[in-house]
N, C-alpha and C positions, 0 to 999 in steps of 0.2 A: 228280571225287573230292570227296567229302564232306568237310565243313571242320567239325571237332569243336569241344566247346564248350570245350575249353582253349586249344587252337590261336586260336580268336577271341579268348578270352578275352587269351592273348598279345599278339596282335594291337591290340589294344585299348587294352593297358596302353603298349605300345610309342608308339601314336600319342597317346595322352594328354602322356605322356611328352615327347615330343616335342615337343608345344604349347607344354609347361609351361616347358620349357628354352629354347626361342625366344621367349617372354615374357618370361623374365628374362634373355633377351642383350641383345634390344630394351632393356626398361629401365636395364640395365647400362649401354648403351653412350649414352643419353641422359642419362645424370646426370656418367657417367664422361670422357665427350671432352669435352661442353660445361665442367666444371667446370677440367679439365688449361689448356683453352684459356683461361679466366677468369682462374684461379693466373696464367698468364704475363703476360696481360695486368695485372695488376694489377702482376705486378713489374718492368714495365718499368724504372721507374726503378733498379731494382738492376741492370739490365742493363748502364745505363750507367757509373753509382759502379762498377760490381765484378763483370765479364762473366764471372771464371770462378767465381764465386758464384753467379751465374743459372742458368749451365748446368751448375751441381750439382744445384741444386734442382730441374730439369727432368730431369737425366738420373735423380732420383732418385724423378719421377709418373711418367715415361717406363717405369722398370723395375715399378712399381706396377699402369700398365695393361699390359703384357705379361705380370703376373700374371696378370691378370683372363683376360685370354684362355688362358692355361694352366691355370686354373683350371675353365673350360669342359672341356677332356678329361680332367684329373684326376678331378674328381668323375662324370662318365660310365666308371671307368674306364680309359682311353686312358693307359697307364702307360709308359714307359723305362728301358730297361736300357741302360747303357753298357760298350762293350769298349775293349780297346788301351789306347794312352797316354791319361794323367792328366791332360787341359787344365788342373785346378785347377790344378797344380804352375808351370803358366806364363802365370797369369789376369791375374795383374798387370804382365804382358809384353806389348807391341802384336803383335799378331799379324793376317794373310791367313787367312780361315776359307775353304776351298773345298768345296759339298756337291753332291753330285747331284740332281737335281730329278726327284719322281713324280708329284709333286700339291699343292694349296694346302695339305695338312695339313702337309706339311714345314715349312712355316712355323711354323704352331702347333707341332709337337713341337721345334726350335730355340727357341722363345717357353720353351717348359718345361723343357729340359733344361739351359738357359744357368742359371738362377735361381739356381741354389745355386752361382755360378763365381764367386763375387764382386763386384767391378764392373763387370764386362762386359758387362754388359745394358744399364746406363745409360749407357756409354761407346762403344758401338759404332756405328757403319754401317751399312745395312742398302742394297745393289742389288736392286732388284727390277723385275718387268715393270712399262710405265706405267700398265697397265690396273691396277694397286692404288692408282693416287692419286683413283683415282675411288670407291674404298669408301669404309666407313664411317668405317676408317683411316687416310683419304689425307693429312687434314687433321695428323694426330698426327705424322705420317710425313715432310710436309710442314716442319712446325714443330722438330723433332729434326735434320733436317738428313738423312735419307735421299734416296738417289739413285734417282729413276727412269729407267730402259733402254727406250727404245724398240727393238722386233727389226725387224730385216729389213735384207736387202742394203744397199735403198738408205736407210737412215738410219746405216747402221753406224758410217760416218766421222765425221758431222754429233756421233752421241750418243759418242764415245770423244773427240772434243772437248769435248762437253759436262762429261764426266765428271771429266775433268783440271781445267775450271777449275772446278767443282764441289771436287774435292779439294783446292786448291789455297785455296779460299775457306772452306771449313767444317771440313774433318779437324784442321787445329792449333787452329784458334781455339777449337774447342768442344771440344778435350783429348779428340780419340777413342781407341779402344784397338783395338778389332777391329775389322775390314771384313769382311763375310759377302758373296761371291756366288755363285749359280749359275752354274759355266764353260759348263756346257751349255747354256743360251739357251732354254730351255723344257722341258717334259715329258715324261716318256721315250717314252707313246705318242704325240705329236706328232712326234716327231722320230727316234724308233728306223728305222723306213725306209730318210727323208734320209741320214742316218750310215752305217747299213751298204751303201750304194749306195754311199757317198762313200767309205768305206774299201777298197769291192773293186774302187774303180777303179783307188784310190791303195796298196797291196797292203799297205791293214793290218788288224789284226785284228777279227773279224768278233763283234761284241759285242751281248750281248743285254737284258740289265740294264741296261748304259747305253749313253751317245750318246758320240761325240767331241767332248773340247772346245773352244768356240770360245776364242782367245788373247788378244783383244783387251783388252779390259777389265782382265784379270789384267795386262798387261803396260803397261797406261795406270798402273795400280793401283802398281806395281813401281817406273816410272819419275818418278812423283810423289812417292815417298813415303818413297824409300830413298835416300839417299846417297850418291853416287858414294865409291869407297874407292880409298886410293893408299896403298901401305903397310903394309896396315890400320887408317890412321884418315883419317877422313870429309874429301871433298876438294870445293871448287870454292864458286861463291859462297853468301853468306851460311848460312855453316857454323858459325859462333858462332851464329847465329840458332837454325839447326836442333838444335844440341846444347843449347841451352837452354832450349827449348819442347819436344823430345821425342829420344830413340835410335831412332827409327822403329821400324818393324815389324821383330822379330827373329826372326818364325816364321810358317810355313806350317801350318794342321791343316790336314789331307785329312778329312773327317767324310763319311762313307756310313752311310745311312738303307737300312736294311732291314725291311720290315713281313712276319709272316707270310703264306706261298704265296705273297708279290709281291702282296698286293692295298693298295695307301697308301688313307693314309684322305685325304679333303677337308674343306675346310672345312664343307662342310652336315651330314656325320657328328661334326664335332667340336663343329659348335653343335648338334643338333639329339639326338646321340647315340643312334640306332636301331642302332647295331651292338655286340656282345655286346665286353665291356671286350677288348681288343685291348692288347698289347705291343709298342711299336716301338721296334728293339735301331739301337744309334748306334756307328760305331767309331770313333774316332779315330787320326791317324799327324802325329807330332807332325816338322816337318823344320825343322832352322835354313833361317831365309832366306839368308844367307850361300852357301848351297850351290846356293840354284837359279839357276840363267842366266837374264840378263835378254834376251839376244839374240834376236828372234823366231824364227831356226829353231832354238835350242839349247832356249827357253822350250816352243816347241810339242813338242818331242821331249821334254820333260822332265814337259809336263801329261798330252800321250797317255798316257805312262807311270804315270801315277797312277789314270786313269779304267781302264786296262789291269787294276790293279791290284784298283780297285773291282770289275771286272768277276769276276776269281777269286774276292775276297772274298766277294760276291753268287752265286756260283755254289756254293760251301761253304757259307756260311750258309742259301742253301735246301735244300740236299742232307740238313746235317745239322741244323739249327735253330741252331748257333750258330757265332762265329765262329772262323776259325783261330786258332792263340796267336802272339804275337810275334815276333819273334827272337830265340832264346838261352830262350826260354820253354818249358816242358813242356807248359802247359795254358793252355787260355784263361781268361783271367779276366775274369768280368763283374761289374759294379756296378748293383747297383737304383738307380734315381734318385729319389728321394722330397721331397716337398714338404708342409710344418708345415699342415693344415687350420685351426689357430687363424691361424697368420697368414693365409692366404687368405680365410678369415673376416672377419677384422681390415680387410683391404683393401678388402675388397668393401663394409662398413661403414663405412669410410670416404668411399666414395665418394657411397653413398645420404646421408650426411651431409651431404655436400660440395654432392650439388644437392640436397637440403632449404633447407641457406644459403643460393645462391646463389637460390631461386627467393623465397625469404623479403623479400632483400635487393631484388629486381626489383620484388617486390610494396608492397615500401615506397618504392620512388622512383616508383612507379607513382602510388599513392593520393596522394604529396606533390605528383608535379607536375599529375594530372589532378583 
């Protein structure tokens, strides 16, 4: 079949395009992580004067460069719509964020759709597989105080250990607010298989959107970080400690990522941006913690139940392009998500500033000492 000279000519612009946008992530991302990581070193010393001053000022580069990467699909494009409940309404409340996982674009459209929630961006947790500590933003990720998950059977034990005294060391002290993980332990075409084997052994429902979740984590997460209750107020040792550094987590979102036809985007489409601007719709279900069981078979009955949930949501959302309405609701209602180009702007100039100085700076200690 003959290939026309606009079809090239698409072709063409598409892979320029392309270049153009991986030139400036490259550059982005060498002005931008090297200068976050300078900032902190340089303020050491305020770490020690006045630690929750430190980790203001970091939780508040920290939300600057999750800009920058939201910033990559916005301008391509790569837009969000949000349904269901109002996370703002409870942004300022510590909350368990639970998403389903498609692909590394999930990341980047959580990167976007958090930004206008307040402080939750700078104040969060982030779980994620180990194989992110080896990007480009392993280091950022590192320094924030993120948790990396090693999978598989046999480390399962080893890293849910980890992860307790991980929370147990960095969640208060650095004043977090949310914890985001993936219950599913990977991608839905990596694991959709395993799961539906594993459910029609175990006689449960046979799911195609998503995976069964694994419990672990969520329940490491639950038993670190909430409070035993007796009465209704918070029981057992240093309980004056915990009421005065935080009310722990008092909610669960269930967040479900739906991209049209089911195809998610990855990271190489959100850096490199060859696919036609794309909508990816986000629902939220907002549950008191209060209500979920921490007990392993009550918690694992009570996650299936939610990913069960995901699974209808996603089966209505493709059927009809959006999603069902709530409860008590007539119609569904969605929200554009939208993000100020002058500030993203702002940031991004910022940042090219930022290593302009800092190379200025290198090049005068340079010429003094040599």
């Amino acid at each position: 079949m003959a290939v026309t000279l606009e079809q090239a000519q698409r072709v063409g612009y598409t892979c320029l395009k392309a270049l153009l946008r991986f030139a400036f992530m490259v550059a982005n991302n060498l002005v931008a992580i090297p200068s976050y990581v300078l900032y902190l070193i340089m303020l050491q010393p305020l770490r020690v004067l006045d630690s929750k001053s430190f980790w203001y000022i970091e939780g508040v580069l920290f939300k600057w460069l999750l800009a920058m990467v939201a910033s990559w699909g916005w301008w391509a494009g790569y837009t969000v719509v949000e349904w269901g409940d109002d996370v703002k309404a409870v942004s300022e409340d510590e909350a368990v964020v639970l998403v389903n996982h498609q692909a590394t674009g999930d990341v980047c459209t959580l990167m976007m759709c958090l930004q206008d929630k307040g402080t939750v961006v700078r104040q969060m947790m982030w779980l994620m597989d180990h194989i992110f500590k080896y990007t480009n933003f392993g280091i950022v990720s590192l320094i924030h105080g993120d948790f990396f998950i090693r999978q598989g059977r046999a480390h399962r034990e080893q890293q849910l250990m980890l992860l307790k005294e991980h929370l147990e060391k960095y969640y208060r002290s650095r004043n977090r607010k949310w914890i985001v993980l993936f219950p599913e332990g990977g991608f839905l075409r990596k694991r959709r298989e395993t799961s539906q084997a594993f459910a029609k052994k175990n006689n449960l429902p046979f799911l195609k959107h998503v995976t069964l979740p694994r419990v672990g984590a969520t329940q490491v997460i639950l038993k670190a970080l909430v409070a035993p209750q007796e009465n209704g107020t918070p029981a057992g040792r240093d309980t004056l400690i915990k009421e005065s550094k935080s009310k722990g987590p008092q909610w669960v979102i269930d967040t479900t990522i739906a991209y049209p036809k089911g195809e998610p985007i990855d990271i190489q489409t959100w850096i490199l941006g060859y696919r036609q601007p794309t909508v990816t719709h986000v629902h939220y279900r907002i549950f008191p913690l209060k209500d979920v069981p921490v007990e392993p078979e009550a918690l694992t009955h009570w996650l299936y139940q939610r990913f069960i949930e995901k699974e209808d949501l996603l089966t209505h959302f493709y059927e009809t392009g959006a999603f069902p309405p709530l409860q008590g609701e007539a119609k569904a209602i969605s929200r554009e998500m939208t993000l100020s180009n002058l500030w993203l702007v702002g940031i991004q100039s910022l940042a090219f500033l930022s290593g302009g100085m800092w190379y200025c700076i290198f090049q005068y200690f340079y010429h003094c000492l040599f």
